[in-house]
C-alpha positions in Angstrom: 21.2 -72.8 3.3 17.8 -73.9 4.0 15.7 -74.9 0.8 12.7 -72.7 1.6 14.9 -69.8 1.4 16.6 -70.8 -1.9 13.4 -70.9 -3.5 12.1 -67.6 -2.0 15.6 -66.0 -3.2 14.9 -67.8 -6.9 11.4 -67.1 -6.8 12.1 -63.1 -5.7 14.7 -62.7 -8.6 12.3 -64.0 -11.0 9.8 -61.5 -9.9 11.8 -58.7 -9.8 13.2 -59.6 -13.4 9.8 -59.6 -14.8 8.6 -56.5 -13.1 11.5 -54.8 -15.0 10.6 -55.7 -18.0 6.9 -55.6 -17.9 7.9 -51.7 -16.3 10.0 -50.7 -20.0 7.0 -52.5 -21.8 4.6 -49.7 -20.1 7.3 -47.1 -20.4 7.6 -47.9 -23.9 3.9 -48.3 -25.3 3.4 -44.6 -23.6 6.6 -42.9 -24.8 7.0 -44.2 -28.1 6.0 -42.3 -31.0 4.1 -44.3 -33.4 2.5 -47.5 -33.9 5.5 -49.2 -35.8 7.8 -48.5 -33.2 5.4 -49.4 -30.4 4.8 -52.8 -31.5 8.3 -53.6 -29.8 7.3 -53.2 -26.0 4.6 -55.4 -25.7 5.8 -58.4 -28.3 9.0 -58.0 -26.6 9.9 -56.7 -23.5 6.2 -57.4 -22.1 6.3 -60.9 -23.1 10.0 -61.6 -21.7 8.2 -60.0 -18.0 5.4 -62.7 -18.4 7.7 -65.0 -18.9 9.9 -64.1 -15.9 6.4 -64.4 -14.1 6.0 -67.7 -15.0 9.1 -68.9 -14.4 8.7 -67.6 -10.8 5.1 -69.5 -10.7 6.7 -72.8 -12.1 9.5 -72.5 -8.9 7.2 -72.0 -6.5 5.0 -75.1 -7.7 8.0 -77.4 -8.1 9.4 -76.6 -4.4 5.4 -77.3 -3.1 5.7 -80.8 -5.0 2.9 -79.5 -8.3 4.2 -79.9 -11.4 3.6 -76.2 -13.0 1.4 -77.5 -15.9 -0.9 -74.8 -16.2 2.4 -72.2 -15.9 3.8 -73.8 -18.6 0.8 -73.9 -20.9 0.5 -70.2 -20.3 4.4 -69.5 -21.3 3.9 -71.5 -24.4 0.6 -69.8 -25.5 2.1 -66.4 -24.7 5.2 -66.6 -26.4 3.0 -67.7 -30.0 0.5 -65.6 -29.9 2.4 -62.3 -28.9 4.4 -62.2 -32.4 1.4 -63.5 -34.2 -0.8 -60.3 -33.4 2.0 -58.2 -33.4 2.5 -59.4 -37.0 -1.3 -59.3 -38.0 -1.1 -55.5 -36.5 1.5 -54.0 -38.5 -0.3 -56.2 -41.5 -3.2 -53.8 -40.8 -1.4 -50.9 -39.8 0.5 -51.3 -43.5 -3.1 -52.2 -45.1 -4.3 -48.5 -43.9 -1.1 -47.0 -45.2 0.1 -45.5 -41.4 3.0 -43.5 -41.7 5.3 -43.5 -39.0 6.3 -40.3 -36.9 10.1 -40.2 -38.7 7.9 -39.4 -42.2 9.2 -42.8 -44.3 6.8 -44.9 -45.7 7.5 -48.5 -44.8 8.4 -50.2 -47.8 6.2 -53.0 -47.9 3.8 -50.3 -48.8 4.3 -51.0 -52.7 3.8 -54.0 -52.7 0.5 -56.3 -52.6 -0.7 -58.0 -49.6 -0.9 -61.2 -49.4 -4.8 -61.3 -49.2 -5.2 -59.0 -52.3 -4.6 -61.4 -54.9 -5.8 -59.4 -57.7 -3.6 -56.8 -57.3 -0.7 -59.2 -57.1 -1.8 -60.7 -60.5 -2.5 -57.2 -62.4 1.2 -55.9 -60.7 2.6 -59.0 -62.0 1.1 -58.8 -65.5 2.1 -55.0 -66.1 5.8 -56.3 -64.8 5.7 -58.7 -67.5 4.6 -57.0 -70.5 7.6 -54.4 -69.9 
């Protein structure tokens, strides 16, 4: 087998991998319900398309002798800041008391965040004096 069509085979698989996944990403930000539950397609399946992207990129630099540096900066950046918002969104979403579709309250609800120290303290002195 030649080398130029190994690569184009590789490269294609890749592609097509990450268009499936970037597809149920979309699929699932539109048909999902709520916020809670749509936080799932793009920190997970949207990020593992990117990342099949990538991967396709970083093949098709090697096999034209360029090291994929700026592919792989990308993958690394992606895949920390994708659970890091996600996180930071369901902080806010929890913050502004969202419910979810299903009608249960998450249960992080009762308890402080972590930038609302005083309310930590006050909850922790009224524990203690029980």
């Amino acid at each position: 087998m030649n080398t130029q069509l190994i690569m184009e085979i590789l490269v294609s698989f890749f592609l097509l991998i990450g268009a499936f996944f970037t597809l149920v990403g979309g699929i699932g930000i539109v048909k999902l319900p709520d916020l809670f539950m749509r936080l799932h397609a793009p920190t997970k399946s949207s990020t593992l398309g990117l990342g099949s992207f990538l991967i396709a990129a970083m093949i098709y630099s090697a096999f034209h002798s360029r090291f994929g540096f700026a592919e792989l900066l990308i993958t690394l950046l992606a895949f920390i800041t994708a659970p890091v918002s996600a996180n930071l969104i369901a902080q806010a979403a929890l913050h502004l008391r969202l419910r979810s579709t299903s009608g249960d309250v998450p249960e992080a609800l009762d308890r402080p965040l972590p930038w609302q120290r005083q309310r930590r303290m006050r909850q922790f002195n009224q524990d203690s004096s029980k």
